[in-house]
Each structure stands twice: as structure tokens, then as C-alpha cells.
N, CA and C atoms as a LAMMPS dump frame, in Angstrom:
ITEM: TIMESTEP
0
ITEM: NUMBER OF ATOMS
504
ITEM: BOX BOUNDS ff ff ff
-5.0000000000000000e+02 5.0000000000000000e+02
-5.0000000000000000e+02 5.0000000000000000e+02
-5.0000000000000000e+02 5.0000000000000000e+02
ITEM: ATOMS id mol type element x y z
1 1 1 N 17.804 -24.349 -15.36
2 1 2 C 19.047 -24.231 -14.654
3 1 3 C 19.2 -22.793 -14.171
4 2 1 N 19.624 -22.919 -12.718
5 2 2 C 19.454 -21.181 -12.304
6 2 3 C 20.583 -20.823 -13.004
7 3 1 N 20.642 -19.288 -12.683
8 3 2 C 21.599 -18.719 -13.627
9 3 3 C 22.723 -17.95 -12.06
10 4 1 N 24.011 -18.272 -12.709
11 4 2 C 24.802 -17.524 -11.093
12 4 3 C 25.311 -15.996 -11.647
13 5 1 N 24.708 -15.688 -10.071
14 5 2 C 24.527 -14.245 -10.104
15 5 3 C 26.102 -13.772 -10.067
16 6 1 N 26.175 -12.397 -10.788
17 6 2 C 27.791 -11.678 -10.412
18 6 3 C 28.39 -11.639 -9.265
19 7 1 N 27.42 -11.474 -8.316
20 7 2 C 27.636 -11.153 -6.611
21 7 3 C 28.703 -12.704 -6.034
22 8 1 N 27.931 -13.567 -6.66
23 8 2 C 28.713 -14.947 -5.804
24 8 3 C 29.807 -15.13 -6.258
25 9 1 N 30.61 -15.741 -5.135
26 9 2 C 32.267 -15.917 -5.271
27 9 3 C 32.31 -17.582 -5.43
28 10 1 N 33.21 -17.793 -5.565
29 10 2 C 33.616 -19.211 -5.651
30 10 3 C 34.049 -19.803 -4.352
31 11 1 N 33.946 -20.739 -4.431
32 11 2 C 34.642 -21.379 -3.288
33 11 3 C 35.835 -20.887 -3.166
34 12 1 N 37.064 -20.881 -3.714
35 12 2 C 38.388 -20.965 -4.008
36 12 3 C 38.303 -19.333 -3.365
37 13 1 N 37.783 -18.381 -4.331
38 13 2 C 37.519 -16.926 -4.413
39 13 3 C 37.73 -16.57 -2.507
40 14 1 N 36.371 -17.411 -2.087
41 14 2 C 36.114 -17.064 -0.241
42 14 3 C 37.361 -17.257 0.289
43 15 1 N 37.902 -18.756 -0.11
44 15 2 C 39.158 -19.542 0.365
45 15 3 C 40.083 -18.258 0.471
46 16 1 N 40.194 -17.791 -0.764
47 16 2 C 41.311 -16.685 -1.029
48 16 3 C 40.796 -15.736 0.341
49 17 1 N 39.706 -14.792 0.118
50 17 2 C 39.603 -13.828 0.62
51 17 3 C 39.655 -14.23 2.393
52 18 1 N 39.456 -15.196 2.55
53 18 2 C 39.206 -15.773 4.235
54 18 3 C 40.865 -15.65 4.778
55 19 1 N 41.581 -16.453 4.047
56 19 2 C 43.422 -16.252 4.291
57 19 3 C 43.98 -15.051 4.515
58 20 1 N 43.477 -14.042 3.06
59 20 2 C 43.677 -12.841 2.924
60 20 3 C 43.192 -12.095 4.623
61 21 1 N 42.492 -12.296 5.425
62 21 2 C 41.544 -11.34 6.123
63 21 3 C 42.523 -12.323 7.35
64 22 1 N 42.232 -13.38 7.571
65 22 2 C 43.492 -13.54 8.993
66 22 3 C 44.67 -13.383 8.904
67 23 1 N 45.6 -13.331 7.227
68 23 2 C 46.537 -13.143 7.832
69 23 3 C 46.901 -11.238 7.736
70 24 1 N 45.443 -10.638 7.616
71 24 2 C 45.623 -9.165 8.09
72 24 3 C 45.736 -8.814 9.445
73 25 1 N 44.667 -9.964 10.103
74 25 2 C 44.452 -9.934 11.42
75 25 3 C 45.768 -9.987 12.287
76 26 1 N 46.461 -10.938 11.672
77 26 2 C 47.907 -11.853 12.214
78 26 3 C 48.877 -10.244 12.016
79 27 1 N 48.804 -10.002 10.823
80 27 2 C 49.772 -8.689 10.96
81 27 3 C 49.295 -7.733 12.031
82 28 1 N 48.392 -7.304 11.638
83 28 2 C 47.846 -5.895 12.598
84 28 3 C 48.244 -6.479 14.188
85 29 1 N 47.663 -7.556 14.605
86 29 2 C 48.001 -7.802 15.729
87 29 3 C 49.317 -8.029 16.122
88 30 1 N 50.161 -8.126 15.125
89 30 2 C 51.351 -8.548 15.884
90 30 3 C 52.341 -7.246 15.999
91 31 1 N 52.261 -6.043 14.769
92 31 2 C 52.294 -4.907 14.759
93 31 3 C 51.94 -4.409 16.531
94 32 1 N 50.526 -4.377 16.971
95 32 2 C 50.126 -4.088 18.083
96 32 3 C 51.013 -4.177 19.195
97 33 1 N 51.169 -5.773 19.31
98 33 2 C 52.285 -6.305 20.19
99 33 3 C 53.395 -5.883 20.542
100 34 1 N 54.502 -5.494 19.163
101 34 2 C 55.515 -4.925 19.608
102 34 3 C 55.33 -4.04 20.031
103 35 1 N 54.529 -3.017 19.494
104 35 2 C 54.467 -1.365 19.759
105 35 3 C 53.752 -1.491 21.346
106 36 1 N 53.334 -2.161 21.954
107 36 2 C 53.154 -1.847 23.065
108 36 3 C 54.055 -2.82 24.081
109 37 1 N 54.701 -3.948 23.53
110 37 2 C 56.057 -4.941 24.328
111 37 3 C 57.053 -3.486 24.327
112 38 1 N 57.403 -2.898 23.66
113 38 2 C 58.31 -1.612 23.615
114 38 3 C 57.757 -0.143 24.822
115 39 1 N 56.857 0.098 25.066
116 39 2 C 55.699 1.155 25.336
117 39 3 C 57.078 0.768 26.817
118 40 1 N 57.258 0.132 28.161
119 40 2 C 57.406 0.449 29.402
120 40 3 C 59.042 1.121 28.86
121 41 1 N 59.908 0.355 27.952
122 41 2 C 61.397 0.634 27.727
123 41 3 C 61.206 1.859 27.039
124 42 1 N 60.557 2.253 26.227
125 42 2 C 60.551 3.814 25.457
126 42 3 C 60.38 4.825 26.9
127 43 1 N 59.124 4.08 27.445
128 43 2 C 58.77 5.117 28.752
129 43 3 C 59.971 5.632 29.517
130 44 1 N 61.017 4.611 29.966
131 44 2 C 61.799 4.629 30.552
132 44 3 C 62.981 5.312 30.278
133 45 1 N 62.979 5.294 29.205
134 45 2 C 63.807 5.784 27.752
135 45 3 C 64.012 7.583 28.063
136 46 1 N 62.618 7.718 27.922
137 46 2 C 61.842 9.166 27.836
138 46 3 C 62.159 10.113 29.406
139 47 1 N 61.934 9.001 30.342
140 47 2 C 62.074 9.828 31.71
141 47 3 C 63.718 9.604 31.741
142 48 1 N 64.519 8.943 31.958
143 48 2 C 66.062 8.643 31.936
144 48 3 C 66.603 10.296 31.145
145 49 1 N 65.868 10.483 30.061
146 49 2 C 66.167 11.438 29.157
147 49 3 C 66.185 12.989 29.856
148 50 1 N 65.023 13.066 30.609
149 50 2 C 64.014 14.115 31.355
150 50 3 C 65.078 14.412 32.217
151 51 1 N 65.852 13.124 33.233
152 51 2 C 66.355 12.984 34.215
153 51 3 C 67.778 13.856 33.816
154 52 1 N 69.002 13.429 32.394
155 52 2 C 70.044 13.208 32.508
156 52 3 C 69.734 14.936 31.619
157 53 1 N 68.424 15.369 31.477
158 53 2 C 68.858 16.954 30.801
159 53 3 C 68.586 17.837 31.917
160 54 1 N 68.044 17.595 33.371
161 54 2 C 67.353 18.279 34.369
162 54 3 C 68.757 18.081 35.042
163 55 1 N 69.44 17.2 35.498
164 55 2 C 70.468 16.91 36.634
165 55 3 C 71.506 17.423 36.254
166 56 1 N 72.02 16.933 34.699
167 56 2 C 73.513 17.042 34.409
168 56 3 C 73.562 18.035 33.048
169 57 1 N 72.321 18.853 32.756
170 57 2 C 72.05 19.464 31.799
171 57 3 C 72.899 19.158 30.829
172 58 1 N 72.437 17.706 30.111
173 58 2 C 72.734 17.291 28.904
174 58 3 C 71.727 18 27.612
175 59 1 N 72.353 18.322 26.904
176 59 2 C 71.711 18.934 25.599
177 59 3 C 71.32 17.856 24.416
178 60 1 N 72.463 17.195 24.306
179 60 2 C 72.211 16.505 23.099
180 60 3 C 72.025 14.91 23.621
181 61 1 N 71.431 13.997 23.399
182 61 2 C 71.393 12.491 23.746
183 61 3 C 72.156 11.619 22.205
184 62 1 N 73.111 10.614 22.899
185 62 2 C 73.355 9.661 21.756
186 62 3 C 72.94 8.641 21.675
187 63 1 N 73.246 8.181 23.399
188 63 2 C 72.596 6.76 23.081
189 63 3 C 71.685 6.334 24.482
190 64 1 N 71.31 4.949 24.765
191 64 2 C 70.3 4.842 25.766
192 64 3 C 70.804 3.463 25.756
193 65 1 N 70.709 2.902 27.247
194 65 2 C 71.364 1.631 27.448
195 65 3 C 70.427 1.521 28.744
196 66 1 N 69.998 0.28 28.607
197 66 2 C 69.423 -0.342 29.877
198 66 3 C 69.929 -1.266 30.111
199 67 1 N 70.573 -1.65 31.356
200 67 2 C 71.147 -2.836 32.583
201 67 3 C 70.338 -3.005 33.806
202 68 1 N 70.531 -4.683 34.187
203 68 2 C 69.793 -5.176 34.832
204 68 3 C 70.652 -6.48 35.234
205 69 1 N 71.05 -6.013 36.75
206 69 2 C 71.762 -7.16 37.533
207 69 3 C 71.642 -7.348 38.632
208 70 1 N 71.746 -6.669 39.869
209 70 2 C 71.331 -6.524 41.134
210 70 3 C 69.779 -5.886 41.056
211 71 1 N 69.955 -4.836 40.24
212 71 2 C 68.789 -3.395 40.169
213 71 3 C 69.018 -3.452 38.568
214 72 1 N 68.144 -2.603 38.563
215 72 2 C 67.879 -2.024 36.965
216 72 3 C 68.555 -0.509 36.659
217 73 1 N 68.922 -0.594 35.394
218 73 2 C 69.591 1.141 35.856
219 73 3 C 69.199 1.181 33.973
220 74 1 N 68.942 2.868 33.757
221 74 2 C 68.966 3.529 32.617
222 74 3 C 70.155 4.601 32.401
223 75 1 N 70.943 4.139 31.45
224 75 2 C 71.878 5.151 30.743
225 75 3 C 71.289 6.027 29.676
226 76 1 N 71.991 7.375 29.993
227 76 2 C 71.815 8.382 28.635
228 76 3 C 73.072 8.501 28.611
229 77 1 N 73.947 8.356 27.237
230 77 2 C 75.162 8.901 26.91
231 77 3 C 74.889 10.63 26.004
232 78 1 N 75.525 11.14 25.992
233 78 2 C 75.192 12.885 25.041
234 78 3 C 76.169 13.552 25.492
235 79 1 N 76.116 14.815 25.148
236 79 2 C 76.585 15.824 25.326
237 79 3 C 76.088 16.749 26.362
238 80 1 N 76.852 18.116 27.058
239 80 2 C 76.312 18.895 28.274
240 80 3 C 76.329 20.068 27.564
241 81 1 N 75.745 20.954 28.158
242 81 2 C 75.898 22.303 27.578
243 81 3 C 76.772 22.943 27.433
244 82 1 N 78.13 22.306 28.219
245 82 2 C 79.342 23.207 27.505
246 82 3 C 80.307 21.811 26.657
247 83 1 N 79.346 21.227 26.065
248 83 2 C 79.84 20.225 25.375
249 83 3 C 80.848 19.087 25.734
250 84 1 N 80.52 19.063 26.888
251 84 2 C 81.631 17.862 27.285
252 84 3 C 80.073 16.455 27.435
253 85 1 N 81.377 15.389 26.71
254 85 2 C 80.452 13.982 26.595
255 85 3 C 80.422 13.458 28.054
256 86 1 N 79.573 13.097 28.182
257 86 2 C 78.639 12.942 29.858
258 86 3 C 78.174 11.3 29.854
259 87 1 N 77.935 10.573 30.125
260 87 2 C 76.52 9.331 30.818
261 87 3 C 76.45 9.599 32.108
262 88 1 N 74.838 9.671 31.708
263 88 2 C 74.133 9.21 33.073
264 88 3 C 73.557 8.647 33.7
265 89 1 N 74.223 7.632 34.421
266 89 2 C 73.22 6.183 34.738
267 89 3 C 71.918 6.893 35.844
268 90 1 N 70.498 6.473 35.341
269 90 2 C 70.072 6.616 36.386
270 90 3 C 69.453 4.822 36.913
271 91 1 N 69.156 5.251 38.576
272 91 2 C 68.51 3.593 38.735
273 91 3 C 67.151 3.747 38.809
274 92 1 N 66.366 2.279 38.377
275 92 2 C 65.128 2.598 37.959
276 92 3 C 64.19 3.539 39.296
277 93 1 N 64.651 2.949 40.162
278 93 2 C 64.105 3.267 41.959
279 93 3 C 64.459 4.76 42.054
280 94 1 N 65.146 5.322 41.574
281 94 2 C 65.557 6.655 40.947
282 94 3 C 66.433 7.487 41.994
283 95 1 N 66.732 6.314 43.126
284 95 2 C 67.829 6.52 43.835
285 95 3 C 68.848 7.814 43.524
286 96 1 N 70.394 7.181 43.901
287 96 2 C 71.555 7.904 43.37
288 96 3 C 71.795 7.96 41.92
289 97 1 N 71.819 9.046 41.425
290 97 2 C 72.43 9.342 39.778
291 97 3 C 73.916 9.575 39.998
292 98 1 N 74.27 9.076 38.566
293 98 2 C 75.638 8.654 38.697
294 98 3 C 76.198 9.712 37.098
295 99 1 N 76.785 10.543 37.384
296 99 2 C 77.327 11.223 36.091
297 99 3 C 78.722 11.295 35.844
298 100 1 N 79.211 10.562 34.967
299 100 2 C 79.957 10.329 33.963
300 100 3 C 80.759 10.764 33.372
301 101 1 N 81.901 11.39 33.573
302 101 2 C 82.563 12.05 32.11
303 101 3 C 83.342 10.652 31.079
304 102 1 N 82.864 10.582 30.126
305 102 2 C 83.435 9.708 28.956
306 102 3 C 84.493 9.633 28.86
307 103 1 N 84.949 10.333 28.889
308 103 2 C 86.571 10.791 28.395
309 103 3 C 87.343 9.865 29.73
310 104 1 N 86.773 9.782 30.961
311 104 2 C 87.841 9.152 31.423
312 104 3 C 87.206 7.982 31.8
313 105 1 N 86.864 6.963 30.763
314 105 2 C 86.718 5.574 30.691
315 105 3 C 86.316 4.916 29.234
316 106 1 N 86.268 3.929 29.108
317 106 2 C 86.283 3.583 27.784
318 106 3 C 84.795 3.699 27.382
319 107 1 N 84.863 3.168 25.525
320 107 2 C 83.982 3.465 25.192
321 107 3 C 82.885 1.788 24.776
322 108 1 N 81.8 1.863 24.527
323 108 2 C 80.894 0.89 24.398
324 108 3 C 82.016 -0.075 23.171
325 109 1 N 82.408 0.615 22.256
326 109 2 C 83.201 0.185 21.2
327 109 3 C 84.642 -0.616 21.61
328 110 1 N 84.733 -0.094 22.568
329 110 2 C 86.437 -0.903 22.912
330 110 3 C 86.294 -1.915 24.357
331 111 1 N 84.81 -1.663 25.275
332 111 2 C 84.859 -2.838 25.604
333 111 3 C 84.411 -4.247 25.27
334 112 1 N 83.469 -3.976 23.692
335 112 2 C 83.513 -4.749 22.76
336 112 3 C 84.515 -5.702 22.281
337 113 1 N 85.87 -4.684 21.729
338 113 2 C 87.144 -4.992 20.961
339 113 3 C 87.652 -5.818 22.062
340 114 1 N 87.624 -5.398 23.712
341 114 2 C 88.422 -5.985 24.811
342 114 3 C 87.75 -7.445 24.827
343 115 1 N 86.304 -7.648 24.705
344 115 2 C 85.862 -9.227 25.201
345 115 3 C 86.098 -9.875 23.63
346 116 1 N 85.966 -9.234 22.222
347 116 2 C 86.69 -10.168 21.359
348 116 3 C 87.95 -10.972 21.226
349 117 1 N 88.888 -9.976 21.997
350 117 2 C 90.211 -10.256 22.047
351 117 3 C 90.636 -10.874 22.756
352 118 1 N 89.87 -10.813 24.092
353 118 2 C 90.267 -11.842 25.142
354 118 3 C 89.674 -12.918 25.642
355 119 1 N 88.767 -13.084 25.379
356 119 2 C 87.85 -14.44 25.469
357 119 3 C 87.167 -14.665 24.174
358 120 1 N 86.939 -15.993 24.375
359 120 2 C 86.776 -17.129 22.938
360 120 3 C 85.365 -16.674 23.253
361 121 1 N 85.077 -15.121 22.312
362 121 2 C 83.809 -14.832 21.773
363 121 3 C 84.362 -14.958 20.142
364 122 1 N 82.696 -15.498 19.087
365 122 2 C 83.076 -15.121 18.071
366 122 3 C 82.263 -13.669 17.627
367 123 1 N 80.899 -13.117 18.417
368 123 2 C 80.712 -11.742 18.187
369 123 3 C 80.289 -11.568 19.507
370 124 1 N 79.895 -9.806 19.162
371 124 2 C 79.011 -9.004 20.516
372 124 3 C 77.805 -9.264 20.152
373 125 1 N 76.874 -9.478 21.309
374 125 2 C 75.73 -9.076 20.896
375 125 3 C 75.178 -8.033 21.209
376 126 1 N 75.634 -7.735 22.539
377 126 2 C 74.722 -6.636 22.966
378 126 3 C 75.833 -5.802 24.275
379 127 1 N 75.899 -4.273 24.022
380 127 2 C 76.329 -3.549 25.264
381 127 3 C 75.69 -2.844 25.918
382 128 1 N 75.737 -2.928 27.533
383 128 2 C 75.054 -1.994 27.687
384 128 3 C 75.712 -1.401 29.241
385 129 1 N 75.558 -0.501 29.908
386 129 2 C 76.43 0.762 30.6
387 129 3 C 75.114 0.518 31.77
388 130 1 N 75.781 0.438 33.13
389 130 2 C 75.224 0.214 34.382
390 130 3 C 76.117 0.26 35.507
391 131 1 N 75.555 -0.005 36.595
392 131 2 C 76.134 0.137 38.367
393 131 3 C 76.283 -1.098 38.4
394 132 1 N 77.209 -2.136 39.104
395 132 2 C 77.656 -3.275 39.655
396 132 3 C 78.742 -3.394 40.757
397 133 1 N 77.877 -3.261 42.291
398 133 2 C 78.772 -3.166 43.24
399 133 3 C 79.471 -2.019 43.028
400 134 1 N 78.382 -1.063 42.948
401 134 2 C 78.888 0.55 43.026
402 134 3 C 79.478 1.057 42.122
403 135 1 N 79.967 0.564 40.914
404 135 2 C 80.867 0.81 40.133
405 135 3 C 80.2 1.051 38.94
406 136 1 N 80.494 1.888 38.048
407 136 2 C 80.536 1.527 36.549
408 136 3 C 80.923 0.728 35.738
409 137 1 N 80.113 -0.046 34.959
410 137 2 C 80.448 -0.843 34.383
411 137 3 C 79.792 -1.397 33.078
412 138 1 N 80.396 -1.361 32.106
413 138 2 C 80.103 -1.948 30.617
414 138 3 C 79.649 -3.796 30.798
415 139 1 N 78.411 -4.207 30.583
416 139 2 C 78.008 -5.377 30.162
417 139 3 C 77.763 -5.623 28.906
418 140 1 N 79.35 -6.628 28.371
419 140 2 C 79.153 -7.287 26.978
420 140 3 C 78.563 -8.492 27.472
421 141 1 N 77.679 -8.419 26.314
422 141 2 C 77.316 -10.148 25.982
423 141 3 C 77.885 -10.408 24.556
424 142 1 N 79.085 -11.66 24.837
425 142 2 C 79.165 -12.477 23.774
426 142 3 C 78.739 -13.847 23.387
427 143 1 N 79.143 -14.111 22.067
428 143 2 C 78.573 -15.493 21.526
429 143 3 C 79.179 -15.979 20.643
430 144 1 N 79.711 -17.102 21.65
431 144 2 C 80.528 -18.273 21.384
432 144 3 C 80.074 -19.394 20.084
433 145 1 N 80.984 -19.482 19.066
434 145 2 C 80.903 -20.721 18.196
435 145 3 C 80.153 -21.005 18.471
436 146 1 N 79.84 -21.769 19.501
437 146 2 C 79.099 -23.068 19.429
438 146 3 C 77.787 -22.834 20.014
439 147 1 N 77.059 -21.176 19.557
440 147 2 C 76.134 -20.412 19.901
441 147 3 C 75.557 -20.161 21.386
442 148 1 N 76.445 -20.409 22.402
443 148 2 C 75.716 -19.948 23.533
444 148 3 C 76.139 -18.72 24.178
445 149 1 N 76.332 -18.577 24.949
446 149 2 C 76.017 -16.435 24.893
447 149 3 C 77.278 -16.745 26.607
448 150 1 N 77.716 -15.68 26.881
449 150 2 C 78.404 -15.241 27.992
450 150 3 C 78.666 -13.711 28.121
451 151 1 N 78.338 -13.573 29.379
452 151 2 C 78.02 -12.283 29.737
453 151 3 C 78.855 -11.55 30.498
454 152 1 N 79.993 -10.394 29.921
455 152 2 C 81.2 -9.607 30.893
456 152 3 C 80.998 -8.852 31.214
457 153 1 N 81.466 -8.616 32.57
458 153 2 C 81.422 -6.568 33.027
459 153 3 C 82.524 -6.219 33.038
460 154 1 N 82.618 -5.7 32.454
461 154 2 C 84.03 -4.801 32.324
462 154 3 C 84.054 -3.33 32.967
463 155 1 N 84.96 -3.022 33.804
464 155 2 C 85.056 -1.459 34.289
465 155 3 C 84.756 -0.567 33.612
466 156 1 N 84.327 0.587 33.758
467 156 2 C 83.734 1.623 32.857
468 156 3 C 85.363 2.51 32.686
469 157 1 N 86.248 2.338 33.421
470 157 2 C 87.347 3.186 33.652
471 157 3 C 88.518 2.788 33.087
472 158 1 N 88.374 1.408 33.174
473 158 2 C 89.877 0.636 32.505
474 158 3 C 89.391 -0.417 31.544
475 159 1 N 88.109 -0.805 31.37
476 159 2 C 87.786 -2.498 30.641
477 159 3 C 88.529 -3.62 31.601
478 160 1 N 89.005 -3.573 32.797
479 160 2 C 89.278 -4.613 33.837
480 160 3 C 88.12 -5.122 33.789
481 161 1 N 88.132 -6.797 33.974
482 161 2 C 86.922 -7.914 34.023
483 161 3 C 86.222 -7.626 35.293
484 162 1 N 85.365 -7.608 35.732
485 162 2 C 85.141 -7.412 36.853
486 162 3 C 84.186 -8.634 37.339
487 163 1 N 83.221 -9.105 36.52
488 163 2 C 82.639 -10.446 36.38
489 163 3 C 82.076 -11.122 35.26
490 164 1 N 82.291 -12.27 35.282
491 164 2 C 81.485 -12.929 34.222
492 164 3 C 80.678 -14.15 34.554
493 165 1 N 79.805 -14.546 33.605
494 165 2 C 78.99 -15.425 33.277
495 165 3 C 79.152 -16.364 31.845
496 166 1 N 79.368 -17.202 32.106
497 166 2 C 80.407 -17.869 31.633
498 166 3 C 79.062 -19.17 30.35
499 167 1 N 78.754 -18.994 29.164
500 167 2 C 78.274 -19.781 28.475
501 167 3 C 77.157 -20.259 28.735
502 168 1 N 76.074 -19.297 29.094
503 168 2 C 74.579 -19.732 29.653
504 168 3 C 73.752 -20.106 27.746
């Protein structure tokens, strides 16, 4: 009767190690995926940034908002060098820049509070700060009970409705 050597695995043993090795594959690759599904919006991220410290010499950045309705546009919200809070929409085509003083329009937070309060949302999902028919304007998306999503623009100046999309 041969004798089994230390080296050989078991069936079960391979079984193990074969699972073990795709579902490394399955991670690493999917790791990959995001980090480069993210790579054009960081990019965009990065120049928007370049843009809103070169034009409107913003110092500090808070936040970053991308909209997409007619055109595509990138927000930087921050601070300026003599510290007044600023956004600056730019459009992706890199057209007209649009700069912002905060102070005289609302904030991501209260046109939130405005589409809870006034339409049968039960949360936000998502805000984000853009141009619509020339204007500034806050796009909430909410989501309704009965899980389907609707999408508001609200004025950047007053939270006036300006359009919606109504339970897609």
C-alpha cells in the first residue's frame, strides 16, 4: 500500500483552497472596479477644485456636488481668502463660472428640511447644487413610502420649487 506523502492535500483541503483563491479574485477585482468607476468623478472633483481656488480664490473646500440636467455642472462649496463662504458652480464644458455667496441663499440642509416638509417625502437621498435655466439651484431627491424616488429643484436663493419630477 503506497504511503501518502505530506505534500498532498485532500480533496476537501483543494475544495477549500480553490474557493479561498476566487473569492480573492472576486474581492481584488471588485475593489479594482470601484476605484476606477470613481477615477472620471474624483478627476472632476480635482479640476472643479483647481478651478474654484484659481477664479474665486477659495482657500478652504467643504464640499463637492455634481448636477446633471440640461448640462453637467461641478460645485465647490469653501471658504475665500478673506473668509467669506463662496460656491462655485463650474459647467463641465467649462463655459460660464458661476460664484456664489452662501449667505444669500439657502443651505444644502434647509432645502432638505423644505422638500421634507412639503411634499410626501419620507427621506433625502441625495443634494446636490447646479444651473437650471440659468439659475441656481439645489436638486433634492426624495423617497417616498412606497420607495420610489422624486426629484426637486429648489432656488438656491429662496428654496422656491422651481421643478419637479414627480415619483420615477
Amino acid at each position: 500500500m503506497p504511503m501518502k506523502n505530506e505534500t498532498q492535500w485532500s480533496r476537501g483541503e483543494r475544495t477549500l483552497l480553490t474557493i479561498f483563491i476566487v473569492l480573492l479574485v472576486m474581492i481584488v477585482g471588485s475593489v479594482i472596479l470601484i476605484i476606477k468607476s470613481d477615477a472620471p468623478l474624483n478627476q472632476a472633483k480635482k479640476e472643479a477644485t483647481t478651478i474654484a481656488k484659481q477664479y474665486a480664490k477659495m482657500n478652504k473646500v467643504e464640499d463637492f456636488y455634481h448636477f446633471t440636467r440640461k448640462e453637467t455642472y461641478y460645485s465647490v462649496l469653501g471658504t475665500d481668502d478673506t473668509g467669506r463662504e463662496i460656491a462655485v458652480i463650474v459647467p463641465k464644458n467649462g463655459s460660464k463660472i458661476t460664484v456664489l455667496e452662501q449667505s444669500k441663499g439657502i443651505t444644502a440642509q434647509q432645502a432638505g428640511a423644505i422638500v421634507l416638509k412639503q411634499y410626501d417625502v419620507s427621506k433625502v437621498r441625495n443634494i446636490n447644487l447646479g444651473i437650471f435655466d440659468n439659475k441656481p439651484v439645489w436638486e433634492v431627491v426624495g423617497e417616498h413610502e412606497n420607495g420610489t424616488i422624486s426629484y426637486y429643484l429648489l432656488s438656491f436663493e429662496d428654496g422656491a420649487k422651481v421643478s419637479n419630477t414627480n415619483e420615477v
